[in-house]
VEXDREN-2710 file (C-alpha; in Angstrom, 1 decimal):
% VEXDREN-2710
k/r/px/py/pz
1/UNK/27.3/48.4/44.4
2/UNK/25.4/45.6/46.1
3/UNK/24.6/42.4/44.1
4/UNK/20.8/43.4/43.3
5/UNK/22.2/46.2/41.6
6/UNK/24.9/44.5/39.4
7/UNK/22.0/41.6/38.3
8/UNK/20.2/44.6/37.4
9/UNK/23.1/46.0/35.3
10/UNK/23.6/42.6/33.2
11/UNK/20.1/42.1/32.7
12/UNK/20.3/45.5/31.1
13/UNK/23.0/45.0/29.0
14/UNK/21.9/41.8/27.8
15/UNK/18.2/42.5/26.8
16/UNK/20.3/45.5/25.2
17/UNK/22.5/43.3/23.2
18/UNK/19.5/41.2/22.3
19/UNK/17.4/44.3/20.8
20/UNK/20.3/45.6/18.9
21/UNK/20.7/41.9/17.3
22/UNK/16.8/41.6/16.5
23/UNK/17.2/44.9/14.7
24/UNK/20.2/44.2/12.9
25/UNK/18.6/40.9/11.7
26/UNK/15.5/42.4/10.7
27/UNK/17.1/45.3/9.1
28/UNK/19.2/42.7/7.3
29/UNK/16.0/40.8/6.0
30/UNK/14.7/44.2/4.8
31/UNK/17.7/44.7/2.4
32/UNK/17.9/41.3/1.5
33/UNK/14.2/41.0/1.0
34/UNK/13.8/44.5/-0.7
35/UNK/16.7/44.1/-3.2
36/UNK/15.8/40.5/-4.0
37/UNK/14.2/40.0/-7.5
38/UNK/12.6/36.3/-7.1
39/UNK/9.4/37.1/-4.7
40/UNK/7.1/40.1/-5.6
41/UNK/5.5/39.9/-1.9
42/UNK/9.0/40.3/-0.2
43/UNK/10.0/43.2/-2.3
44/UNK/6.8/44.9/-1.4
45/UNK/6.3/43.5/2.2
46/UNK/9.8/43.0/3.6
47/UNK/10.0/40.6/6.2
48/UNK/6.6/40.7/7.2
49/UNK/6.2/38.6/4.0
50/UNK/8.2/35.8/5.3
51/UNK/4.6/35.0/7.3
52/UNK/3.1/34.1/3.9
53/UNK/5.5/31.4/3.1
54/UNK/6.2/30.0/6.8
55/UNK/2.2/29.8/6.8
56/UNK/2.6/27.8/3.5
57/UNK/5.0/25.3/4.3
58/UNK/3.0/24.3/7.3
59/UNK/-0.2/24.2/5.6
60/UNK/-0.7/20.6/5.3
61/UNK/-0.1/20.2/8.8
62/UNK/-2.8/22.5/10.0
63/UNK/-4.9/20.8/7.3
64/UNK/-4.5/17.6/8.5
65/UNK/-4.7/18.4/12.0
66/UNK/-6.9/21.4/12.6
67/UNK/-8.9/22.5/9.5
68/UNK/-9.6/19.0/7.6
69/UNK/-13.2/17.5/8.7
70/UNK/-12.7/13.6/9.6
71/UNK/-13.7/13.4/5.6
72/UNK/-11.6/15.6/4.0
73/UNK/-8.2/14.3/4.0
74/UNK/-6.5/12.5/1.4
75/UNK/-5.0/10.1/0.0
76/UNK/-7.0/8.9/3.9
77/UNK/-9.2/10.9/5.2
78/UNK/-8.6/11.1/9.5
79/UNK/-11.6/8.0/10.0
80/UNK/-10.1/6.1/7.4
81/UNK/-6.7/6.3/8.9
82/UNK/-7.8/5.6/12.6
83/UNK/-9.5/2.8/11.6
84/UNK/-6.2/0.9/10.1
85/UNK/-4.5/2.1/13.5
86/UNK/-7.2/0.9/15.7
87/UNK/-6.9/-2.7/13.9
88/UNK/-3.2/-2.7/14.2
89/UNK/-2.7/-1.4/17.4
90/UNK/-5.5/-2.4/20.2
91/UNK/-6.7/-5.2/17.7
92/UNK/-10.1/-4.1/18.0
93/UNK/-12.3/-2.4/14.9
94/UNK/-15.8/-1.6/16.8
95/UNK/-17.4/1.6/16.4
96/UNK/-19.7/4.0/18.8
97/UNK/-23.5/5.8/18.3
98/UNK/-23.6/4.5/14.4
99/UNK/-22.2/5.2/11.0
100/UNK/-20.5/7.9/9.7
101/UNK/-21.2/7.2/6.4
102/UNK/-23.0/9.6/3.9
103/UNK/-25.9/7.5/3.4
104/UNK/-27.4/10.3/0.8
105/UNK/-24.3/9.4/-1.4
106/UNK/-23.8/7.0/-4.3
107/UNK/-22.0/3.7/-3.1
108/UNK/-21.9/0.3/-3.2
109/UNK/-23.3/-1.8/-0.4
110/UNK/-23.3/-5.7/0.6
111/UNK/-26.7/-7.4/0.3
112/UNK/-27.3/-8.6/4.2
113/UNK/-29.4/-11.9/4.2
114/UNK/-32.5/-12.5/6.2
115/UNK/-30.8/-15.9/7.7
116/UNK/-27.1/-15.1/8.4
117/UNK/-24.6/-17.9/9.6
118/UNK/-24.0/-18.6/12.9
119/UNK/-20.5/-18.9/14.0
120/UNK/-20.1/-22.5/14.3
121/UNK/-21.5/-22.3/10.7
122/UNK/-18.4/-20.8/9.3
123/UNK/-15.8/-23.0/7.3
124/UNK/-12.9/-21.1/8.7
125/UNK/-9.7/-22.7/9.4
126/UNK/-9.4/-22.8/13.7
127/UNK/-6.6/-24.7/14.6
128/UNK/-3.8/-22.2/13.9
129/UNK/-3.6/-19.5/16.3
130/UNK/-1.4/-16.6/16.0
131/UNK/-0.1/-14.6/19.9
132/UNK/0.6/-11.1/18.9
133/UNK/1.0/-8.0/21.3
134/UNK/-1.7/-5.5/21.7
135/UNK/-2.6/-2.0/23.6
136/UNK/-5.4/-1.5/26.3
137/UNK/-6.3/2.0/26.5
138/UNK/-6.4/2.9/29.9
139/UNK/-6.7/6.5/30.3
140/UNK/-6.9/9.0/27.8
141/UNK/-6.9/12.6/29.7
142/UNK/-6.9/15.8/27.3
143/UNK/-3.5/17.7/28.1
144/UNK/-1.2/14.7/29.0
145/UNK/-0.3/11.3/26.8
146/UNK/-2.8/8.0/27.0
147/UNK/-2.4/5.6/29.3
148/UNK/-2.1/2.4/27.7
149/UNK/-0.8/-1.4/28.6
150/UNK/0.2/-3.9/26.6
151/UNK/-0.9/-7.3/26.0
152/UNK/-0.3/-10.6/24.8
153/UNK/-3.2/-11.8/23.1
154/UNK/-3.9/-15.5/21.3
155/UNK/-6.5/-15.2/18.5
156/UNK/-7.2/-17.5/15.5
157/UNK/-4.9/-16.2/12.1
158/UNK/-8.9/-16.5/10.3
159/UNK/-7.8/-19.0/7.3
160/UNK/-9.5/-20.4/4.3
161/UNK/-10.1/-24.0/5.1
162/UNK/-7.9/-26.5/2.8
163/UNK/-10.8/-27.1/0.3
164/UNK/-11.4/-23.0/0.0
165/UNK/-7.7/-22.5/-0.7
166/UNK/-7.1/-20.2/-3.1
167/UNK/-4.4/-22.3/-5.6
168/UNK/-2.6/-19.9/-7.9
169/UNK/-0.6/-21.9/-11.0
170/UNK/-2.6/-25.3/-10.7
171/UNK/-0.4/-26.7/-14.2
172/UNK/2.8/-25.7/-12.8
173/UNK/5.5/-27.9/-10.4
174/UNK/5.1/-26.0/-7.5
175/UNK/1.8/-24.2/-7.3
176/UNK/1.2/-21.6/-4.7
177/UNK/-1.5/-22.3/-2.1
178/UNK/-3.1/-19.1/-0.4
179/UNK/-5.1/-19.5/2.5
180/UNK/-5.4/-15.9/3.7
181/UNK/-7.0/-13.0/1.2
182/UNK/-5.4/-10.6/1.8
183/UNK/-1.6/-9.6/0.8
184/UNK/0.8/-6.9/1.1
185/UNK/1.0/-5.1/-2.5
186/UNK/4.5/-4.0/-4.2
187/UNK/7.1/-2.3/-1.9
188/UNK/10.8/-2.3/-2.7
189/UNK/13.3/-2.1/-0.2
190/UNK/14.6/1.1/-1.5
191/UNK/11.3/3.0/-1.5
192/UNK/10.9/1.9/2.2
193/UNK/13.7/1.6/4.6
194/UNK/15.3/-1.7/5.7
195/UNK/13.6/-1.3/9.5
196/UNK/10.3/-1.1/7.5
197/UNK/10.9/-4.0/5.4
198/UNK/12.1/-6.3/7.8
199/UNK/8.6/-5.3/10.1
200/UNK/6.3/-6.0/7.6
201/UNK/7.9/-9.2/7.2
202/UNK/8.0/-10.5/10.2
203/UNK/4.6/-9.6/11.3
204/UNK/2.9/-10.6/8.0
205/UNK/5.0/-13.9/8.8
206/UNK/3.6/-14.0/12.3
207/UNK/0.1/-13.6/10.8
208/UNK/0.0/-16.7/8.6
209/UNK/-1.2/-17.4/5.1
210/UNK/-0.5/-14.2/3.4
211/UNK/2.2/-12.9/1.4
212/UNK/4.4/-9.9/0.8
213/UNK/5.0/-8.3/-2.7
214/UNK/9.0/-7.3/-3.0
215/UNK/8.0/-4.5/-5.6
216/UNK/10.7/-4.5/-8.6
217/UNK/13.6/-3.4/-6.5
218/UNK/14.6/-7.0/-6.0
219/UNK/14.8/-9.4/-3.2
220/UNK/16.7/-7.9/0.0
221/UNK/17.7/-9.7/3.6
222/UNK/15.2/-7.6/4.8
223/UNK/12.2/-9.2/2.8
224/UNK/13.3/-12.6/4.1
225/UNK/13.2/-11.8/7.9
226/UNK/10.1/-13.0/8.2
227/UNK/8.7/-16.8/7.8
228/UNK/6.3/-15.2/4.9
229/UNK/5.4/-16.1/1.3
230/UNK/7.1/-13.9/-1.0
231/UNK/5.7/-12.9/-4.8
232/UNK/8.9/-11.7/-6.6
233/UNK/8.3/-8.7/-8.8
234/UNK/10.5/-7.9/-11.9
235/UNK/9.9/-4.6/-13.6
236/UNK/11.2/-3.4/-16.8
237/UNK/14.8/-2.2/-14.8
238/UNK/15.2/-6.0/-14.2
239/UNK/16.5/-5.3/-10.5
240/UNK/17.8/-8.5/-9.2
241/UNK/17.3/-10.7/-12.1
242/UNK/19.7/-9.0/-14.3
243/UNK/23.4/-9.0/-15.4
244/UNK/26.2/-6.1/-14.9
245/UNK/25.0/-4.6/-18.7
246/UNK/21.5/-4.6/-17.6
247/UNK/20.3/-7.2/-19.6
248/UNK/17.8/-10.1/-18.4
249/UNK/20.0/-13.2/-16.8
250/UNK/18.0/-16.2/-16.4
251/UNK/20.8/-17.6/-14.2
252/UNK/19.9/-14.9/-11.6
253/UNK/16.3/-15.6/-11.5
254/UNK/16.7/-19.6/-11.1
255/UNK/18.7/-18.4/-7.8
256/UNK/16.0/-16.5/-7.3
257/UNK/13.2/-19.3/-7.6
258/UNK/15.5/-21.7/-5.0
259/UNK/14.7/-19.3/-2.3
260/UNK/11.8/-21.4/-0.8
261/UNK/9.9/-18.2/0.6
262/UNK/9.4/-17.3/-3.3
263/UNK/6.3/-18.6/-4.1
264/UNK/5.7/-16.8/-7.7
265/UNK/7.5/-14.2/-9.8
266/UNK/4.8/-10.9/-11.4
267/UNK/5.8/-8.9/-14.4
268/UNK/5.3/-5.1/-13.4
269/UNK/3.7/-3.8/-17.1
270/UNK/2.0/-1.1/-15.0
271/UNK/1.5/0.7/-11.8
272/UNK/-2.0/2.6/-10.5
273/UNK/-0.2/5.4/-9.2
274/UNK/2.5/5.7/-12.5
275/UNK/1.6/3.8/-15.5
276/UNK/5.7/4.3/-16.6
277/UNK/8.8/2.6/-15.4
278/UNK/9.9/3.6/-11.7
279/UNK/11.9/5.7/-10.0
280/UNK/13.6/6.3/-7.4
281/UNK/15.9/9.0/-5.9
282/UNK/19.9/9.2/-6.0
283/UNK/20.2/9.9/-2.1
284/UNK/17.7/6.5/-1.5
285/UNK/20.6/4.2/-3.6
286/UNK/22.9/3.7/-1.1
287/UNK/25.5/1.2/-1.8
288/UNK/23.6/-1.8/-0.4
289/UNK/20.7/-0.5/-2.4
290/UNK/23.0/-0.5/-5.4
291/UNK/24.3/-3.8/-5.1
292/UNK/20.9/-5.4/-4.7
293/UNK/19.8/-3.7/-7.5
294/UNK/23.0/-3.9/-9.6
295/UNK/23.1/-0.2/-10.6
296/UNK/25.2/2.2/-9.8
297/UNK/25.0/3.7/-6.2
298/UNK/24.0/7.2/-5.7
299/UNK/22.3/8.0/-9.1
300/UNK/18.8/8.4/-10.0
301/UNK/17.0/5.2/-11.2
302/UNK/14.5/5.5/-14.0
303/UNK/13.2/1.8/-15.5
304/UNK/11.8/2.0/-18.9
305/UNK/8.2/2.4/-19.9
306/UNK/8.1/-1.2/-20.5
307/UNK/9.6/-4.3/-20.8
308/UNK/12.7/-4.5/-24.2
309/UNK/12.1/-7.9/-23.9
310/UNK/8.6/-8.2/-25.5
311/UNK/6.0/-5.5/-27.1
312/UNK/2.9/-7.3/-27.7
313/UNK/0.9/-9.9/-25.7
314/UNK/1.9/-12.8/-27.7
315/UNK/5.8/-12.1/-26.9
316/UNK/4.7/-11.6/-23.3
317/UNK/3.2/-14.6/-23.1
318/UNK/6.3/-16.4/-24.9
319/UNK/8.6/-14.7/-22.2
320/UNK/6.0/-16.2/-19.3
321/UNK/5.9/-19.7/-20.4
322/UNK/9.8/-19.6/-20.4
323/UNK/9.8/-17.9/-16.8
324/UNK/7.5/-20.7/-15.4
325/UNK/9.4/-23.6/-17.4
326/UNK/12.6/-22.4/-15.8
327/UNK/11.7/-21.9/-12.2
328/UNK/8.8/-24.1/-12.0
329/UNK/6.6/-21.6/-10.2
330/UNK/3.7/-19.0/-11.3
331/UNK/3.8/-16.1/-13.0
332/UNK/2.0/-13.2/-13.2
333/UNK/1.3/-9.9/-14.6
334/UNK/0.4/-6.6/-12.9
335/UNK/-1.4/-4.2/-15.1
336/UNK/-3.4/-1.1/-15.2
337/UNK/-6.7/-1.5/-17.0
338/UNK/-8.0/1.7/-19.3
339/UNK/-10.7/0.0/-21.5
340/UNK/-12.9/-2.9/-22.1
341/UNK/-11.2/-3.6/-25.2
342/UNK/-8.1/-3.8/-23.6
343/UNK/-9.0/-6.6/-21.1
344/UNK/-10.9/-8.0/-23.7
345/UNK/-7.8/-8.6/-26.1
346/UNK/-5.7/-10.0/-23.2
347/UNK/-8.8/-12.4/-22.5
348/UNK/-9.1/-13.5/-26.2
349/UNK/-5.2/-14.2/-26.1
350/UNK/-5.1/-16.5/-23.3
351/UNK/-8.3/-18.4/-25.2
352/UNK/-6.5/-18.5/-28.3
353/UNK/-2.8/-19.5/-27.5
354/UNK/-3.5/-21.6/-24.2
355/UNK/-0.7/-19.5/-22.4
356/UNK/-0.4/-16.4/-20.5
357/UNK/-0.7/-15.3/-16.6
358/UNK/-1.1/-17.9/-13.6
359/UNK/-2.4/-14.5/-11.9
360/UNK/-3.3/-10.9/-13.0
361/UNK/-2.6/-8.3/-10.3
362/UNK/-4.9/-5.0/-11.5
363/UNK/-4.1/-2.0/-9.8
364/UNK/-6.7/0.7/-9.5
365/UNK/-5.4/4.8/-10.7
366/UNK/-6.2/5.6/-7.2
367/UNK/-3.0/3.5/-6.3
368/UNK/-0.1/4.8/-4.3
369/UNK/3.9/5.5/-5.0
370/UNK/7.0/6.3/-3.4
371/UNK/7.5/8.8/-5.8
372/UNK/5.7/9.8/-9.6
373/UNK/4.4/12.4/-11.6
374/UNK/0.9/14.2/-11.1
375/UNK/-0.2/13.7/-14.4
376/UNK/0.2/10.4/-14.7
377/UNK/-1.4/10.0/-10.9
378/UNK/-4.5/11.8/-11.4
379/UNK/-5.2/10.8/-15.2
380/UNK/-4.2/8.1/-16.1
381/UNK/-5.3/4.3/-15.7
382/UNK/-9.4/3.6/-14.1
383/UNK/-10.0/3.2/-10.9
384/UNK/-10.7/-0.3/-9.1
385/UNK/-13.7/-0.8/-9.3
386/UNK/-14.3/0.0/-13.1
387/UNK/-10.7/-1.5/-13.7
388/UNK/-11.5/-5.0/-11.8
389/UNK/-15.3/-5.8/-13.1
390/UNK/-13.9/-5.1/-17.3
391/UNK/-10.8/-7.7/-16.7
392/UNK/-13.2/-10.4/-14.9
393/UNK/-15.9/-10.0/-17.6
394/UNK/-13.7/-10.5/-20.0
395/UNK/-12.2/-13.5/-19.0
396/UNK/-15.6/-14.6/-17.9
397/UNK/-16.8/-14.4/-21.6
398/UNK/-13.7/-15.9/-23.3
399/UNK/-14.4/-18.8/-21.0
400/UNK/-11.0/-18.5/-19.7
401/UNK/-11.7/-17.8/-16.1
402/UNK/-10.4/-20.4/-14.2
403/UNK/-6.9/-20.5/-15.6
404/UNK/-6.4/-17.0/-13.9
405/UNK/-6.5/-15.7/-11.1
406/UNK/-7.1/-12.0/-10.2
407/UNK/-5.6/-9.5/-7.4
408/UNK/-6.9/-6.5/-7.2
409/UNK/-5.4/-3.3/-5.4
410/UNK/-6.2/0.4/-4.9
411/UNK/-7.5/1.6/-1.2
412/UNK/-8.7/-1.9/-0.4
413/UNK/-7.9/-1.2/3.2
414/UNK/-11.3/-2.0/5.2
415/UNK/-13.6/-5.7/5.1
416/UNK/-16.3/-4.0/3.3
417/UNK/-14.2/-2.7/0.5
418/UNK/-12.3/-5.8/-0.1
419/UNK/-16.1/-7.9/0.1
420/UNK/-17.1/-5.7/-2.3
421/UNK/-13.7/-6.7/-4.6
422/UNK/-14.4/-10.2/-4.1
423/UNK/-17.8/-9.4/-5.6
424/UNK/-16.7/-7.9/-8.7
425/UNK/-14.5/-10.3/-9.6
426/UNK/-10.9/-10.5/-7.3
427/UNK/-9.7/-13.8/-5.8
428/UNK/-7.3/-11.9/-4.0
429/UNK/-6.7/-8.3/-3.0
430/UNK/-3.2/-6.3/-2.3
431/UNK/-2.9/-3.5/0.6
432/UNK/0.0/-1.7/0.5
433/UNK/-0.7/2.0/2.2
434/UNK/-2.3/0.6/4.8
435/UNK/0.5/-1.5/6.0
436/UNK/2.5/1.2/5.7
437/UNK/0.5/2.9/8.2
438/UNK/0.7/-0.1/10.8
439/UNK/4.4/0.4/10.6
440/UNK/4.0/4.4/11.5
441/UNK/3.2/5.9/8.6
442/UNK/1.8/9.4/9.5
443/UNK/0.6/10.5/6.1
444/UNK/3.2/13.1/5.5
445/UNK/3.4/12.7/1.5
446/UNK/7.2/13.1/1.6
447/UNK/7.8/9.6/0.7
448/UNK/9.8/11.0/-2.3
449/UNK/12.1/12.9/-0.6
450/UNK/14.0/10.8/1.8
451/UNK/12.8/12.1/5.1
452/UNK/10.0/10.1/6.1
453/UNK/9.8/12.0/9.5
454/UNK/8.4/8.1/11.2
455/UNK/11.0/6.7/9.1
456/UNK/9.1/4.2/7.3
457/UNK/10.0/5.4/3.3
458/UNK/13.2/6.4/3.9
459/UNK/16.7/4.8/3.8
460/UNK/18.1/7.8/6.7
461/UNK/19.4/5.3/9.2
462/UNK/19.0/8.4/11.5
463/UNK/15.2/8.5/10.9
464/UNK/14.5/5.0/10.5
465/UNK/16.1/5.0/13.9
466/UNK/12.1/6.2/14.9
467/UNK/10.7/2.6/13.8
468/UNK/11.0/-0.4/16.1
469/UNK/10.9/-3.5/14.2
470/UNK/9.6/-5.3/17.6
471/UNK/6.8/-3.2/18.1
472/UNK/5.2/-2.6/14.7
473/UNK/5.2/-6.2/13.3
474/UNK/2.8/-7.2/16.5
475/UNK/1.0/-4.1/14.7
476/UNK/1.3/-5.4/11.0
477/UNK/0.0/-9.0/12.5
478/UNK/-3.0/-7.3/14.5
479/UNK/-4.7/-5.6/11.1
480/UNK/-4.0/-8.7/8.8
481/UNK/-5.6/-11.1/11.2
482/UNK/-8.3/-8.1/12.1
483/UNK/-8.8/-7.7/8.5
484/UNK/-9.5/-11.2/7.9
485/UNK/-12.4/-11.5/10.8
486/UNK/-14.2/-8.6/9.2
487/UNK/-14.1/-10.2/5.7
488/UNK/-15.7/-13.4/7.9
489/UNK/-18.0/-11.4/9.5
490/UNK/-19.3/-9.7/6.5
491/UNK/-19.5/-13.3/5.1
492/UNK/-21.6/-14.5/7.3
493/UNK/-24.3/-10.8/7.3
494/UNK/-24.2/-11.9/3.4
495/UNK/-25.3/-15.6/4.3
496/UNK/-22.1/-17.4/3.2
497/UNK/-20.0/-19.6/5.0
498/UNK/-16.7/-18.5/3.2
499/UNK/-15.7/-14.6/1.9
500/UNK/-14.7/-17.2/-1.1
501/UNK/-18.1/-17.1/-2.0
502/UNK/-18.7/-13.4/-2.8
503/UNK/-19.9/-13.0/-6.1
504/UNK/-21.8/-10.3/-8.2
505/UNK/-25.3/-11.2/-6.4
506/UNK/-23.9/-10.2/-3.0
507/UNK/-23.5/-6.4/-3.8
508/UNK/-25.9/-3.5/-5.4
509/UNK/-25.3/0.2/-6.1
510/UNK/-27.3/2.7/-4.9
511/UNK/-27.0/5.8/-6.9
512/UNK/-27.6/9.6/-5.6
513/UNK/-31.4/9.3/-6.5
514/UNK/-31.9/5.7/-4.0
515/UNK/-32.3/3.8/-6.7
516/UNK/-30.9/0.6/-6.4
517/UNK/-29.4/-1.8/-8.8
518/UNK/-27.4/-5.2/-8.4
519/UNK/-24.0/-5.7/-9.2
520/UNK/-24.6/-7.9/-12.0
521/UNK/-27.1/-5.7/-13.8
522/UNK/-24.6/-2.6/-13.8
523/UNK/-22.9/-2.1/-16.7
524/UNK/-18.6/-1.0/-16.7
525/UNK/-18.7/-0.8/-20.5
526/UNK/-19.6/2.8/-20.8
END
């Protein structure tokens, strides 16, 4: 027997052993699947029904890649999330051929002026300049990877000037001075992964003038990293400003207060996304989690609904003039808005008592989470832009205004939509998503369960592995600094010298007919 014949022999008996196995396994999948009393479709379709539910747990895949138009996708449609990529990875946010806007659709648009300004014309801030890596796309053939280079690339950070500054807690010792816009919104460390943390901080530090959110998990290394202004939250759970019996310790939020990156501390009454306490999963408290937190590690973490240490607005207020008496710094509020006569009320308060909020954070329904439930998600709490233009009127009326300012939140991730904000009423505006997604965030909605595939919400240290702290904080840098151009630009279309200067006269609504009516002539009360 020559050798031809003996590789001919062993090829036979393998692909023999290999049939026998396939049958074996599917005549073991037919038994299980026909005796098993869960799944109607497997006991009448053995194996072949398996098809049904592989086809269904890659669904939202093929959605997202294939099947979805560029419009369809949510939370971010495909165009929405390329253009937060483009910003924070080539720095660059042009656009080819025209609009891709449905023109025929309802929406709100900025009123252009016949006589924009000129560049030299702008009062922007130009002597701080921020160097930050970028990509050059090169190449980008169909069947292989782009060809990209990168970059270093100077470019001024786009700051209010001193006299625009945006000064939040003018009565208290140590006011805090914003020159930049635009923010990142509430993330704990906990909800997103220490490599996540860390990036955002460094390259919102690198950007200049804006400020980073530590959402009520507390104040980690991670959040400090960077050379960034930090807003402190505290939600009901009291995470980092509590003692070992969970109640409120004012010892532990006067350390908290000598950090000098902590510029002002926010009581979380309410979230867009969950109007109820938050949550987060046992396998996400690790042990440093834990100790941050000062819980116990490995167990579910549920805050309350609210706050045990006040009920009503006057006791909230109380609790707020004691908070800014003992650290010496401002302190606000994050809500979610569901009436008029709700902002009204908080309005008539602060005219009536001469206390309350250095700042009111309103989050829009259409906010995101790490983790909460549909029905709260979907139903309850308005939307930004009825939620923002009640709060300001209100304020507006009560004559009350000025002593507050207001950050709005809920998909403010492009110029327009934050010009627009301004409009209605917002000094400020928060973006968390979007700096999520300059950090690698690939939409996968898993953010509850601890395997963030990009590892960005995730405390794996095998995924977070995927995210490079050096790479995506040039990225985080790139779309704060590219963000604040656009809100320049779109200044200066509008005719002002200063996005500052947005008001209510700067933006209509056109409705599905083409009619057209300004901002200030619409009515939220309905």
């Amino acid at each position: 027997m020559n050798i031809a014949d003996m590789m001919t022999i062993i090829a036979f008996i393998f692909t023999s052993f290999l049939l026998a196995s396939l049958i074996i396994i599917l005549l073991y999948l037919f038994l299980v699947d026909r005796n098993q009393k869960q799944h109607p479709v497997l006991r009448n379709y053995p194996v072949l029904g398996r098809a049904r539910y592989f086809l269904e747990q890659i669904g939202p895949e093929l959605r997202q890649y294939l099947f979805n138009s560029d419009f369809e996708g949510k939370p971010f449609n495909r165009v929405e999330y390329q253009h937060i990529v483009k910003k924070a990875k080539y720095k660059r946010d042009v656009v080819g051929f025209g609009s891709l806007r449905d023109f025929d659709k309802p929406g709100y648009y900025i009123r252009n002026s016949m006589f924009p300004k000129l560049t030299e014309e702008i009062n922007m801030d130009t002597s701080i300049k921020v160097k930050t890596n970028r990509y050059l796309l090169i190449h980008e053939p169909l069947f292989m990877h782009r060809k990209e280079k990168l970059e270093s690339h100077e470019s001024p950070a786009y700051l209010l000037k001193e006299e625009d500054a945006i000064v939040i807690g003018t009565n208290c010792e140590q006011p805090f001075v914003v020159k930049g816009q635009i923010g990142m919104s509430a993330m704990s460390y906990g909800s997103l992964g220490k490599r996540a943390i860390t990036a955002l901080s460094e390259g919102i530090g690198m950007a200049k003038g804006s400020w980073m959110n530590t959402g009520e998990g507390g104040i980690s290394e991670y959040h400090l990293k960077g050379d960034v202004d930090i807003i402190m939250q505290i939600g009901p759970g009291l995470f980092g400003v509590r003692d070992p019996e969970g109640n409120f310790s004012w010892e532990a939020l006067k350390d908290k207060a000598k950090i000098p990156q902590v510029k002002a501390f926010e009581l979380k009454l309410g979230q867009g996304a969950k109007t109820r306490g938050g949550h987060i999963d046992a396998e996400k408290v690790t042990e440093e989690i834990a100790s941050i937190r000062m819980v116990e590690p490995y167990k579910s973490i549920d805050s309350p609904n609210r706050f045990k240490e006040f009920s009503d607005l006057s006791s909230l207020f109380s609790f707020m003039e004691n908070v800014r008496k003992a650290t010496g710094k401002p302190i606000g509020m994050k809500v979610v808005i569901g009436s008029f006569h709700e902002a009204e009320e908080l309005a008539k308060q602060i005219k009536e008592t001469g206390q309350g909020p250095d700042f009111i954070t309103i989050d829009g329904g259409e906010g995101g989470t790490g983790a909460s439930y549909q029905e709260l998600a979907d139903g309850v709490g308005l939307p930004i832009k009825s939620a923002l233009p009640l709060v300001h009127k209100a304020l507006m009326e009560y004559g009350v205004r000025d002593k507050v300012k207001i950050i709005a939140s809920g998909k403010l991730i492009s110029p327009d939509r934050i010009a627009v904000a301004l409009a209605m009423g917002a000094d400020l505006v928060n973006i968390a998503r979007g700096f999520m997604i300059t950090v690698g965030c690939i939409q996968a909605l898993r953010c509850q369960s601890n395997a963030c595939p990009v590892g960005v919400a995730t405390t794996d240290p095998d995924l977070q592995k995927a995210l490079v702290i050096d790479e995506k904080k040039h990225r985080t840098a790139n779309y704060v600094i590219s963000m604040r151009k656009g809100l320049f630009r779109i200044a200066a279309a509008a005719g002002l010298d200063s996005p500052v200067k947005f008001s209510e006269e700067h933006v209509v609504y056109k409705d599905e007919k083409g009619k057209v009516v300004p901002l200030e002539e619409k009515t939220f009360l309905g």
